[in-house]
C-alpha positions as CSV (number, residue, x, y, z in Angstrom):
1,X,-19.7,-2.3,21.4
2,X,-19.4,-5.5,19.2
3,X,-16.2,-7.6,20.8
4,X,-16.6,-9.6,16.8
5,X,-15.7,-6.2,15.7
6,X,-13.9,-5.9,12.2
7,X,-10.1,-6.3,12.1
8,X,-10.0,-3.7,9.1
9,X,-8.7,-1.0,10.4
10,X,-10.7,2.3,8.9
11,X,-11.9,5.3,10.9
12,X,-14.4,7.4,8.3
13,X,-14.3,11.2,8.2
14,X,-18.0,11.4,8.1
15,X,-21.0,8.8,7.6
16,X,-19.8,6.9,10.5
17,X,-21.6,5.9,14.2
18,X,-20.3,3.9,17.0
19,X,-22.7,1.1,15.9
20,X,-22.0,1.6,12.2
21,X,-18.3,-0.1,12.6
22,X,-19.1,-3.4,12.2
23,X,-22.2,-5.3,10.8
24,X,-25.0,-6.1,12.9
25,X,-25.4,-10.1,13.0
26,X,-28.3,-11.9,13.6
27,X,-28.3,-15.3,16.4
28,X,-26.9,-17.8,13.7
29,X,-24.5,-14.7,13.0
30,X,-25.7,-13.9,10.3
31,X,-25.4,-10.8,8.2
32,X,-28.3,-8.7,9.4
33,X,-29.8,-6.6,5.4
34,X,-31.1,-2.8,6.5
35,X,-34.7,-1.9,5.2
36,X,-34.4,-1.4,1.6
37,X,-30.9,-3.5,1.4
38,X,-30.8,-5.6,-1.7
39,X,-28.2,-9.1,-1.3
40,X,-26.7,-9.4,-4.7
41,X,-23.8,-11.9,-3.8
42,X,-23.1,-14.7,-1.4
43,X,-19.2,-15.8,-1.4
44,X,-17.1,-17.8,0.9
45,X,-13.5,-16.6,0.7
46,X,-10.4,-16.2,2.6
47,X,-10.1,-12.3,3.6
48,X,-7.0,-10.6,4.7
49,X,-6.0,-6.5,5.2
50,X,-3.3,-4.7,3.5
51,X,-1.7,-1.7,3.6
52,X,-0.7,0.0,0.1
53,X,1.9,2.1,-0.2
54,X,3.4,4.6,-3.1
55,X,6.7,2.4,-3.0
56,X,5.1,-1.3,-0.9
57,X,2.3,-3.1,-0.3
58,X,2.2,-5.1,2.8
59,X,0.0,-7.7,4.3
60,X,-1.1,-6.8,7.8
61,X,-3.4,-9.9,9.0
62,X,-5.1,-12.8,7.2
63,X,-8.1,-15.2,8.7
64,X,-7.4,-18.4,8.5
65,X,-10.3,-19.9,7.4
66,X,-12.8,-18.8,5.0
67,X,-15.1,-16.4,5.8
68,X,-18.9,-15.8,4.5
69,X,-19.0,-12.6,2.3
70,X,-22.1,-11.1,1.4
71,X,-22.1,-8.0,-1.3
72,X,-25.6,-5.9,-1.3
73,X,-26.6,-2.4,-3.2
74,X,-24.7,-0.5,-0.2
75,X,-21.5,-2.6,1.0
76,X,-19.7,-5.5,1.7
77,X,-19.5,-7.5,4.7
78,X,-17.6,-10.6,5.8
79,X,-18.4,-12.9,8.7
80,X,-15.9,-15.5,9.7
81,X,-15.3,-17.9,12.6
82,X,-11.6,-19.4,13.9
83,X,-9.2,-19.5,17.1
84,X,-6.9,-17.2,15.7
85,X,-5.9,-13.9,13.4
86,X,-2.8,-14.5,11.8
87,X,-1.3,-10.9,11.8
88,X,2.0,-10.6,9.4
89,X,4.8,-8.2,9.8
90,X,7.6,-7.2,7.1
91,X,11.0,-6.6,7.9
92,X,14.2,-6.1,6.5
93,X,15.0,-8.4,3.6
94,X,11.4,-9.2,2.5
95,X,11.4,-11.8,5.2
96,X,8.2,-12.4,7.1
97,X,7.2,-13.6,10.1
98,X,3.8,-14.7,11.5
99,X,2.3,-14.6,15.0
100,X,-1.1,-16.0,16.1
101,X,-4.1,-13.5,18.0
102,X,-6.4,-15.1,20.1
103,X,-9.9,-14.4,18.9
104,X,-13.7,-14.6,20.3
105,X,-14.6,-17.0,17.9
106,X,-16.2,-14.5,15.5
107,X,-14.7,-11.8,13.2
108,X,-16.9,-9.3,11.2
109,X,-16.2,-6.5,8.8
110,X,-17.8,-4.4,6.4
111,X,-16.9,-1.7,4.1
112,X,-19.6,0.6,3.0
113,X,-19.7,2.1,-0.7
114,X,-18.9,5.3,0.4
115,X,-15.2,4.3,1.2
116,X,-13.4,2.5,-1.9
117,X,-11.4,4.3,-4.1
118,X,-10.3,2.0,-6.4
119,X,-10.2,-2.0,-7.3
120,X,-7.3,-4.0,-7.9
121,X,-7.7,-7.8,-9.3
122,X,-4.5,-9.8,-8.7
123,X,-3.4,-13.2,-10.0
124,X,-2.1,-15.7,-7.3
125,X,0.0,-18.7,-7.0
126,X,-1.5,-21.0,-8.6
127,X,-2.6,-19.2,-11.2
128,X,-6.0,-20.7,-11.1
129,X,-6.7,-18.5,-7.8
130,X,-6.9,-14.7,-7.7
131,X,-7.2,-12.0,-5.4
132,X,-9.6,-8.7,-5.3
133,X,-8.4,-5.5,-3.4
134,X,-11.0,-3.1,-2.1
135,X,-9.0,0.2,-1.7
136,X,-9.9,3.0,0.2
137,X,-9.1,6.4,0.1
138,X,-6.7,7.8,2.6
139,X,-4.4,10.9,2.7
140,X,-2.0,10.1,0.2
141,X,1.3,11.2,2.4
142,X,0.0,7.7,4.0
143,X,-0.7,4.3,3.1
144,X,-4.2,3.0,1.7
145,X,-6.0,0.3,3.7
146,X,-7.6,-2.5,1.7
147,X,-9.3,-5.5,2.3
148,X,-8.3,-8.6,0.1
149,X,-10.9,-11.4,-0.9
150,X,-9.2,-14.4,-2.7
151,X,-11.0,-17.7,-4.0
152,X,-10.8,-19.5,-7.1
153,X,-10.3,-17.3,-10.5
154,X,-13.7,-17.0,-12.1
155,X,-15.5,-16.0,-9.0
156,X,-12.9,-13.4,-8.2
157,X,-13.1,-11.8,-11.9
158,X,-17.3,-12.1,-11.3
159,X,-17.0,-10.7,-7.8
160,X,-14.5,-7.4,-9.1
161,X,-17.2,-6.6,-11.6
162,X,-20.4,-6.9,-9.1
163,X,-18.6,-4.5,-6.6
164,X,-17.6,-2.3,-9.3
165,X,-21.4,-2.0,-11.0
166,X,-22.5,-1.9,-6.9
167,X,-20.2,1.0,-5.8
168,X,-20.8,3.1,-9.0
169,X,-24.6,2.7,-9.1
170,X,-24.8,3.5,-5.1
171,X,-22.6,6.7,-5.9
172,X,-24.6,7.7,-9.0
173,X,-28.0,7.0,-6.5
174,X,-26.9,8.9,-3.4
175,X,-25.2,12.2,-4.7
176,X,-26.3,13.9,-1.6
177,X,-23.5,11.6,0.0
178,X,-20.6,12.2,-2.8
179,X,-19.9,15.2,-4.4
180,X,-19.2,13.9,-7.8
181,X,-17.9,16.2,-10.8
182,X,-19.6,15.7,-14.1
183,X,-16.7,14.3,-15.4
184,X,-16.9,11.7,-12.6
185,X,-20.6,11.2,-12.8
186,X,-19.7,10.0,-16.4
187,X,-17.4,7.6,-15.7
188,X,-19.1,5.6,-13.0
189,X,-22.0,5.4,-15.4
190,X,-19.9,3.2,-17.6
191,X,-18.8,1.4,-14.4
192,X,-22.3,0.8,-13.7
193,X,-22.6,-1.0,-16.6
194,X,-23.5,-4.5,-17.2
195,X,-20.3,-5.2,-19.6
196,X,-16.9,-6.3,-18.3
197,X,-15.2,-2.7,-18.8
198,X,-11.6,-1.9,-19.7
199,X,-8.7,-2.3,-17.3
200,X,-10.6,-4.9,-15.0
201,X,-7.1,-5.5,-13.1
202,X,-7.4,-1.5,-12.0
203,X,-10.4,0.0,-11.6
204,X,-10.4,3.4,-10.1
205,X,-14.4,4.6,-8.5
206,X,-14.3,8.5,-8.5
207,X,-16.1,10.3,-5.6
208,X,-14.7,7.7,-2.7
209,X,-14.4,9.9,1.0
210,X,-11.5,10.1,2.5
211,X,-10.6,7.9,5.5
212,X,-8.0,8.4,8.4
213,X,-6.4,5.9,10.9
214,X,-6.3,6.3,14.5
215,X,-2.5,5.5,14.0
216,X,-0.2,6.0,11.0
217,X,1.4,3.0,12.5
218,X,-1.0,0.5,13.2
219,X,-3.7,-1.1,10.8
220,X,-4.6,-3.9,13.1
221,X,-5.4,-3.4,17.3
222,X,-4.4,-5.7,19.5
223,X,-6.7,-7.4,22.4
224,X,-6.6,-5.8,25.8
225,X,-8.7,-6.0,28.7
226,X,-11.1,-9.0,28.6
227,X,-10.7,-10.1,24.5
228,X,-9.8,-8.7,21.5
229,X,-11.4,-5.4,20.5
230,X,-11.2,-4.2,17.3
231,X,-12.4,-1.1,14.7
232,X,-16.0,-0.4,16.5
233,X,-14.0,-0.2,20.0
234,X,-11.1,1.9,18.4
235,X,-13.8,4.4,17.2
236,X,-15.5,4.9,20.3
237,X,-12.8,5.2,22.1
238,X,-10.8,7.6,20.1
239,X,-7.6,6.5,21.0
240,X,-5.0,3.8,20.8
């Protein structure tokens, strides 16, 4: 299994293999496109996981430098580099407090268009800077894993809309993969339009699968053994 495995914590239901987990890079690592894969975006961002509750919303980890993110006609993946993950833990009070994870060197993750549930565009401080959630579905009497992808304003805004035409066209292509009520077929057709849609800040995607995590707990794993192992070696595995 990859050791640059994702730190976004997401076990699939279904459509998932042990070498599906993270994205297979190429020797300058590199985001290696599948037969038939279209690139539609190159980004450099900073990425960072959440966790998004009925009541909360907490940030689990954050890379600290940016990371390249590539969105195609099936998913998007991020590649990044650095000496550390940053992982963040809430307690009482609001107060927060950050300890460093010794890395490989390499961090990859990829979320397939099969998984998100919803999109959430977020101002930041300053204001000139936004973030994008990618939600994915989990049980709701849990919390919702998402991946967050903040840069500068205008690319976040243009980056929301290409993910949401991307994830409603693949739905609407593949509906042996979703089952999809007309009602939902008929909204993602106007989310696979070319126009900026209504309620860009939340955009829900009907016919996302549900997701589970290996641990109500935990959204991150920690490193063990000889480095830091993340999803693809939590999916194998099966266990903590």
């Amino acid at each position: 299994m990859h050791d640059d495995a994702s730190p976004f914590f997401i076990a699939p239901h279904r459509f998932d293999a042990d070498d599906d987990v993270a994205p297979a890079l190429d020797r300058r690592h590199e985001l290696v496109i599948e037969g038939g894969e279209r690139v539609l975006a190159r980004h450099r961002l900073h990425a960072s996981g959440h966790l998004l509750g009925p009541t909360e919303a907490r940030q689990r980890w954050t890379l600290p430098e940016p990371v390249a993110v590539t969105v195609t006609d099936r998913r998007i993946a991020y590649v990044g580099g650095g000496p550390q993950l940053a992982l963040v833990d809430g307690t009482g009070g609001g107060a927060r407090h950050r300890r460093a994870m010794r890395l490989p060197g390499l961090v990859s993750g990829q979320i397939r268009w099969q998984w998100p549930s919803r999109l959430e565009l977020l101002s930041t401080v300053p204001a000139e800077r936004a973030r994008l959630l990618v939600v994915c579905d989990a049980l709701r009497t849990i919390q919702q894993p998402a991946l967050g992808l903040t840069g500068p304003a205008e690319e976040i805004i243009a980056l929301t809309r290409r993910v949401r035409r991307a994830v409603a066209g693949f739905r609407l292509a593949h509906p042996e993969m979703v089952d999809l009520s007309p009602p939902e077929r008929d909204v993602l057709a106007v989310r696979a339009g070319a126009g900026p849609g209504a309620g860009e800040a939340w955009i829900t995607l009907p016919g996302s699968l549900p997701v589970e995590f290996h641990s109500r707990d935990d959204y991150y794993r920690g490193h063990s053994g000889s480095g830091w192992r993340g999803t693809a070696a939590g999916a194998a595995s099966g266990h903590r």
